[in-house]
C-alpha positions in Angstrom: -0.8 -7.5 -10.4 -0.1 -6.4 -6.7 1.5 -3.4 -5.3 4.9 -5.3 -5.0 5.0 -7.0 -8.6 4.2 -3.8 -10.1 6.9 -1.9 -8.1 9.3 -4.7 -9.4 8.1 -4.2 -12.8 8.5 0.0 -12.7 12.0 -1.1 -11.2 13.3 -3.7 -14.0 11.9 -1.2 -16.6 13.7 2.2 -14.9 16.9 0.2 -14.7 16.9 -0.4 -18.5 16.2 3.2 -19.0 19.4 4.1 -16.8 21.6 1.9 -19.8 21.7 5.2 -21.7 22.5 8.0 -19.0 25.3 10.1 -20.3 26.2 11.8 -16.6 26.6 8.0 -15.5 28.3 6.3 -18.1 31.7 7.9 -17.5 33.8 5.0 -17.1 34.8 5.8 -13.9 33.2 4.2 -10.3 30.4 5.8 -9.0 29.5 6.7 -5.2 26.0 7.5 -4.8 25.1 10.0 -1.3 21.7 9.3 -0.5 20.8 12.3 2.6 20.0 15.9 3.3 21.0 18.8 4.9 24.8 19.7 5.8 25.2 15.5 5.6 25.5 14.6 2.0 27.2 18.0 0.6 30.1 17.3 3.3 30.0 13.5 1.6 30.3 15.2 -1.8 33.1 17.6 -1.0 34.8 14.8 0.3 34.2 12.2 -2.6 35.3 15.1 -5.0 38.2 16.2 -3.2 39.4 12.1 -3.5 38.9 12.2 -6.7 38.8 8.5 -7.3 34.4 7.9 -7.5 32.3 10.3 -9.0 29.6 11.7 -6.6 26.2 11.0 -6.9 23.8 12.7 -4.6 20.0 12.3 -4.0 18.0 14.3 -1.5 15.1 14.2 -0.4 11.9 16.6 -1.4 9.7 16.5 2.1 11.3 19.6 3.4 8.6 21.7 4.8 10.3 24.1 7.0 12.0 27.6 6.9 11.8 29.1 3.5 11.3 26.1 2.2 7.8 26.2 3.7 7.2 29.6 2.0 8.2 28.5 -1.7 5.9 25.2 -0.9 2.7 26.9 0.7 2.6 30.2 -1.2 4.1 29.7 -4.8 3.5 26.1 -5.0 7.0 25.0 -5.9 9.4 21.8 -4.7 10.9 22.5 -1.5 14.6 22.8 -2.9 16.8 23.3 -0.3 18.6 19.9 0.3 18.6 20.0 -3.5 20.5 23.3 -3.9 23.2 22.4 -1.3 23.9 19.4 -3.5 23.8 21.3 -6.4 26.6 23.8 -4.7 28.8 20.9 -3.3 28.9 19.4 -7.1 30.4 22.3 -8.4 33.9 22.1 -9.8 35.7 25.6 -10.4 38.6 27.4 -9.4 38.1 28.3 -5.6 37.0 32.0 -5.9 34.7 31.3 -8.8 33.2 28.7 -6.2 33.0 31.1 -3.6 31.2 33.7 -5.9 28.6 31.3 -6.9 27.7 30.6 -2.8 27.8 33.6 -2.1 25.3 34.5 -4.7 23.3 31.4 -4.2 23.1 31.7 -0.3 22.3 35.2 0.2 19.1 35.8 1.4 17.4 39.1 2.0 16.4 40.4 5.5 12.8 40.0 6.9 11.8 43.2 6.6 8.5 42.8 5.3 9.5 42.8 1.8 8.3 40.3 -1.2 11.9 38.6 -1.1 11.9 38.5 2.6 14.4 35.4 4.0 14.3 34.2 0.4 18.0 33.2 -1.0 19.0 33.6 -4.4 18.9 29.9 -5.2 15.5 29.9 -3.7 14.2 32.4 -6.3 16.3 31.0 -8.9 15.1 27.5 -8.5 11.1 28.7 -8.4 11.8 31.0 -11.6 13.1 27.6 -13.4 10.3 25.4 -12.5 7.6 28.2 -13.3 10.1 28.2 -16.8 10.6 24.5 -17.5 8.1 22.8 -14.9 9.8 20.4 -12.1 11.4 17.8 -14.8 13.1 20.4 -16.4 13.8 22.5 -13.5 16.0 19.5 -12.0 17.5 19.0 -15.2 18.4 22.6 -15.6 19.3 24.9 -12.4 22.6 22.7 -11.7 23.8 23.0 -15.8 23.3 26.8 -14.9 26.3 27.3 -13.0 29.0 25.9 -14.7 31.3 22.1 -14.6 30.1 19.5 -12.2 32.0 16.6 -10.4 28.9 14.0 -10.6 25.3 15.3 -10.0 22.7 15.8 -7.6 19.3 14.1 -8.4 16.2 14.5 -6.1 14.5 11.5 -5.0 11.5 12.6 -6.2 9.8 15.1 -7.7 6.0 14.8 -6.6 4.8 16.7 -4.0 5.3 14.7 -0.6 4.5 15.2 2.9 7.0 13.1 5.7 4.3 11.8 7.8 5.0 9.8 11.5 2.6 8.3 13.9 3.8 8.2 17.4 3.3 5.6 20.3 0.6 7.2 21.8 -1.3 6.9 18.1 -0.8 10.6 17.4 -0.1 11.3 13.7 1.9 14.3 13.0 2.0 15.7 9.1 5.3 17.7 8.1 8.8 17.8 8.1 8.8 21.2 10.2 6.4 19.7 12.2 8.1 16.6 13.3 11.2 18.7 13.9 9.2 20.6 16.4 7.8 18.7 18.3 8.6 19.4 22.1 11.4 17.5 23.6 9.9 16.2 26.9 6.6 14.9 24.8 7.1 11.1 26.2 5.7 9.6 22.6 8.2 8.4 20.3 7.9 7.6 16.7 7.0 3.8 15.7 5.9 4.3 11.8 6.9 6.2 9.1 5.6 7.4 5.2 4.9 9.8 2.8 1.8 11.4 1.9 0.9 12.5 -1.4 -2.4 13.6 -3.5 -1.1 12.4 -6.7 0.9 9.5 -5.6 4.3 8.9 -5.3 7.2 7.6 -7.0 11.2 7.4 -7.6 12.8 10.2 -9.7 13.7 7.7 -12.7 17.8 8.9 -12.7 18.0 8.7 -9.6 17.3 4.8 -9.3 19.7 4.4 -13.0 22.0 6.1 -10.2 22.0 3.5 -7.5 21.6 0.5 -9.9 23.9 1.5 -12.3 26.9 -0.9 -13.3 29.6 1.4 -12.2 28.2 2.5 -9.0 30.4 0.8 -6.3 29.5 2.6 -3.0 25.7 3.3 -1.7 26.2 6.2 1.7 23.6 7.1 3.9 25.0 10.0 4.9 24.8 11.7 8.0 21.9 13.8 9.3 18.3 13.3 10.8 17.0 9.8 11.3 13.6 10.0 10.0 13.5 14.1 8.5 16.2 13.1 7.0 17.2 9.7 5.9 14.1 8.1 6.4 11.9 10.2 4.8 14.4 9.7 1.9 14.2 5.9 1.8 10.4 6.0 2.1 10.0 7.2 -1.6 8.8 4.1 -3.4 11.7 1.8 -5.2 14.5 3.1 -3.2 15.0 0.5 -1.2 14.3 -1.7 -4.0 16.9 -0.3 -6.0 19.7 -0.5 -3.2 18.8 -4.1 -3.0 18.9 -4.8 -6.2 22.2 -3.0 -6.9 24.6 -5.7 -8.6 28.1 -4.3 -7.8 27.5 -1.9 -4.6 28.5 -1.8 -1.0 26.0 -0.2 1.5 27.2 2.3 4.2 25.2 3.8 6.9 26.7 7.0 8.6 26.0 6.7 12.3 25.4 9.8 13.6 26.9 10.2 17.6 23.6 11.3 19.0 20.5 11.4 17.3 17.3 13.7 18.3 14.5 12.5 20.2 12.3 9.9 18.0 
């Protein structure tokens, strides 16, 4: 069987899975947010504050900058910050409750040298549930830890992934930080995409139930970076598959105004 038949195969059999998923079989019409960054929780808040489609996000797990980089390279862990602004944006509770639960979430402690340094307290909540449950469960768990939910986030994946471009000039570069530092009067641009991976890698199962679902009536690409971002997203094998294949939904592409330098 060949790469594409067999992806087809994974896809028919994860879409008869996603017949029994109790977060999507609500009844109601579904909007899946596929994005990082500020992007998809600002498409959440607003989706919840409508009120008339239940949110669905899924973000992506190549982040490899920032503290993020720190929970990846020292302790091992998924990189879970797209993840936990999801996770925050989901939340439905009265409004100081809410603001409690950021505020405890987003605080980070200063770099002063210390073992917590520039860590938030999602950050080291989120590593203490995978070393607890492993990745599967950690997913599954952190966002039931902090109360009612309007939808649910859902990463795209939960192997361990690299973004990786190649430029025009042929240069390769490995990283999500890396990519987003590359020096703005370099005259390359980027002309491929992918993601690397020593175990392979593939679709978080929900996550394509998500897009293919019955309900599901609106697929967003929501606003943020064109290739750290969306792309790096989209790469993760049976996505695009999925949104093709999605019998009921309309796709929308955020543009953003101005985009950085490719």
């Amino acid at each position: 069987m060949d790469t594409q038949a067999s992806l087809n195969a994974k896809l028919r059999e994860m879409v008869q899975e996603g017949n029994s998923n109790k977060v999507l079989d609500t009844g109601e019409d579904i909007a899946v947010l596929i994005g990082g960054g500020t992007g998809v929780s600002l498409m959440i808040e607003g989706i919840k504050e409508e009120g008339s489609l239940l949110p669905i996000s899924i973000t992506g797990m190549h982040d490899h900058g920032g503290r993020s980089k720190i929970l990846r390279d020292i302790h091992g862990t998924l990189p879970p910050g797209d993840f936990i602004r999801a996770v925050l944006a989901h939340q439905k509770s009265s409004e100081e409750v809410e603001q409690r639960r950021r505020e405890l979430l987003s605080f980070a402690y200063p770099d002063d040298g210390s073992p917590f340094a520039k860590y938030t307290g999602a950050h080291v909540l989120f590593a203490f549930c995978e070393k607890l449950w492993k990745r599967a469960g950690a997913v599954k768990i952190f966002p039931r830890l902090w109360g009612e939910m309007r939808g649910w986030p859902y990463p795209a994946t939960i192997n361990d992934v690299e973004l990786a471009v190649k430029l025009s000039d042929g240069r390769i570069i490995v990283g999500e930080g890396e990519i987003d530092l590359r020096d703005k009067h370099d005259p390359a641009f980027i002309v491929d995409h992918w993601l690397e991976s020593k175990k392979g890698v593939m679709a978080y199962t929900p996550a394509i139930e998500a897009i293919t679902h019955k309900n599901t009536r609106l697929i967003v690409l929501t606003m943020g970076d064109f290739y750290t971002s969306r792309m790096g997203i989209l790469a993760v094998p049976l996505l695009c598959d999925a949104i093709r294949a999605a019998p009921h939904a309309k796709l929308v592409c955020w543009l953003n105004l101005m985009e950085k330098k490719a």
